[in-house]
Each structure stands twice: as structure tokens, then as C-alpha cells.
C-alpha positions as CSV (number, residue, x, y, z in Angstrom):
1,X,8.6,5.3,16.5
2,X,6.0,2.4,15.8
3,X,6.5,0.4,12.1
4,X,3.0,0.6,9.7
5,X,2.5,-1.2,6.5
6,X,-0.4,0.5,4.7
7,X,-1.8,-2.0,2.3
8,X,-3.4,-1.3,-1.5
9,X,-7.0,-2.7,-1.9
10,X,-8.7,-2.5,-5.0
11,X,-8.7,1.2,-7.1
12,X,-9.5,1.4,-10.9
13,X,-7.1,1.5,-13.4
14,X,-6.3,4.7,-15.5
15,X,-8.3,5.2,-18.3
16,X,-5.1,6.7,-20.2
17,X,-1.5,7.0,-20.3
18,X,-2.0,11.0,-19.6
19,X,-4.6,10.3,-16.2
20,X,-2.1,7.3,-15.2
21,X,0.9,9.7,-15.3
22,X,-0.9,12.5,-13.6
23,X,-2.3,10.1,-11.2
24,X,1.5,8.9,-10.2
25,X,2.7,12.4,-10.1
26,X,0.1,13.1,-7.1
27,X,1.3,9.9,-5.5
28,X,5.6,10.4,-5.8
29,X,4.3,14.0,-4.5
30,X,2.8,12.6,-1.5
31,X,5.5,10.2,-1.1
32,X,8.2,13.5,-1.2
33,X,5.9,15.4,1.5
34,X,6.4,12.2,3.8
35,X,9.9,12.7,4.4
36,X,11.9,10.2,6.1
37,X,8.6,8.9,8.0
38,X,8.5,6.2,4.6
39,X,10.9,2.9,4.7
40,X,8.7,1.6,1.6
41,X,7.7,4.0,-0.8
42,X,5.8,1.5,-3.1
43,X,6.2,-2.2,-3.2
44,X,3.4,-2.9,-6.2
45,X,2.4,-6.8,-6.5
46,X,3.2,-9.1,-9.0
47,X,2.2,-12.6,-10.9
48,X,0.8,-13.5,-7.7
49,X,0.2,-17.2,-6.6
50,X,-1.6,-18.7,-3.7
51,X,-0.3,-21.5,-2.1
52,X,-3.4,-23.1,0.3
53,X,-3.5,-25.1,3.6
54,X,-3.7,-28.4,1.6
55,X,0.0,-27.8,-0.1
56,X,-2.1,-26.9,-3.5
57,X,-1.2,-23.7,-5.8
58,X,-3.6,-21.5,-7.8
59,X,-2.1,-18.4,-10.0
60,X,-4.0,-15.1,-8.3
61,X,-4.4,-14.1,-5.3
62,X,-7.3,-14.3,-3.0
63,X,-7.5,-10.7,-2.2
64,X,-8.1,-7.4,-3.4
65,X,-4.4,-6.5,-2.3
66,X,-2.0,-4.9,-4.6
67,X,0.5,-3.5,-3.0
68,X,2.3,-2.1,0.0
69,X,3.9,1.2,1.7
70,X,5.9,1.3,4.8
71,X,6.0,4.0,7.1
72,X,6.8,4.9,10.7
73,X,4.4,7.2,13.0
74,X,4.3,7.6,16.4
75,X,1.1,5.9,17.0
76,X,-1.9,4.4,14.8
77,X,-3.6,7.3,14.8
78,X,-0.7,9.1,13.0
79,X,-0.5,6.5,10.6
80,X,-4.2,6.5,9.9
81,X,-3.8,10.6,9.4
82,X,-0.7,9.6,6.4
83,X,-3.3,7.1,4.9
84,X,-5.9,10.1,4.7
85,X,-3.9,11.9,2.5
86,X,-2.6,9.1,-0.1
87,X,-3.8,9.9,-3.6
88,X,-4.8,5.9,-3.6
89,X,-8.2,6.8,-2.1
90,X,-9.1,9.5,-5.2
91,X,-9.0,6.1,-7.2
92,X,-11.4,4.3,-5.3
93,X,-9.0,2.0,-3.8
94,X,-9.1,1.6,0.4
95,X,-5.9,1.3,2.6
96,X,-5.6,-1.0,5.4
97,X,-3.2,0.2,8.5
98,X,-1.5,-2.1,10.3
99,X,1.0,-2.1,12.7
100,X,3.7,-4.3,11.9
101,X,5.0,-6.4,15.2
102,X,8.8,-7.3,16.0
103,X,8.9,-11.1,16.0
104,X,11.8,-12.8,18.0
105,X,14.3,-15.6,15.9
């Protein structure tokens, strides 16, 4: 089994409390049907700061990314068909699939 991070771009906010919890009922649902496939369920972004080339800071980040899931497929293509499915997308957000590469120490 290959390692993917699927990675949260953009999406709109709820307009209420009721379409926000409905929305993360369809999501933990999703998360439920993917069994033991996910090694991150949800890994959300917080009080993000960038640190640039030239050693300086800024508070915010410098992309549309806010958040993260794990999971592992058997190839891209699997991973790509999990991404399909997440309840993300019916917000308007996109996911990025990546496969995440063993680096040695």
C-alpha cells in the first residue's frame, strides 16, 4: 500500500450552525465508509504563519490550503477515486492527491 495526503483547498464556509453540522455529518460519514484505508482523518489548519527564504515571517499563509487527510490506496488512481467521493468538493473546495514519499534519516 502506497501513503496519500489529500490536501483542502479553498470551500465556503457554512452559512449556519444547522448546514455546518449537516455538512460535517456527510464528511465523518465518508470518513466511517473508508475504513482502515485513513491514517489522518482530519488535520484542519491553524493560526498559520509563513516563514520566507529571506528568514522573514508574515501571519497567513500563502495558499488556499486548509487542511489535510491521510490515506493509503493501492495506487494514485485509487486515491484519486477516495477524493471523488469527499463531501469537501459539494462545498466548492478542490483536493490535491499526493503521494507522500519515504525519505531516508
Amino acid at each position: 500500500m502506497k501513503t496519500f495526503m489529500m490536501s483542502y483547498l479553498g470551500g465556503e464556509q457554512p452559512s449556519s450552525p444547522e448546514e455546518g453540522k449537516a455538512h460535517f455529518a456527510k464528511y465523518r460519514e465518508w470518513l466511517n465508509s473508508l475504513g482502515k484505508a485513513v491514517l489522518v482523518p482530519a488535520a484542519p489548519l491553524k493560526d498559520t504563519t509563513t516563514v520566507n527564504p529571506d528568514g522573514s515571517v508574515i501571519e497567513g499563509s500563502t495558499t488556499a490550503m486548509s487542511g489535510y487527510t491521510i490515506v493509503q490506496a493501492e495506487s494514485l488512481d485509487a486515491a484519486i477515486k477516495i477524493a471523488q467521493d469527499c463531501p469537501f468538493l459539494e462545498i466548492g473546495g478542490s483536493l490535491e492527491v499526493s503521494e507522500l514519499m519515504e525519505m531516508p534519516v
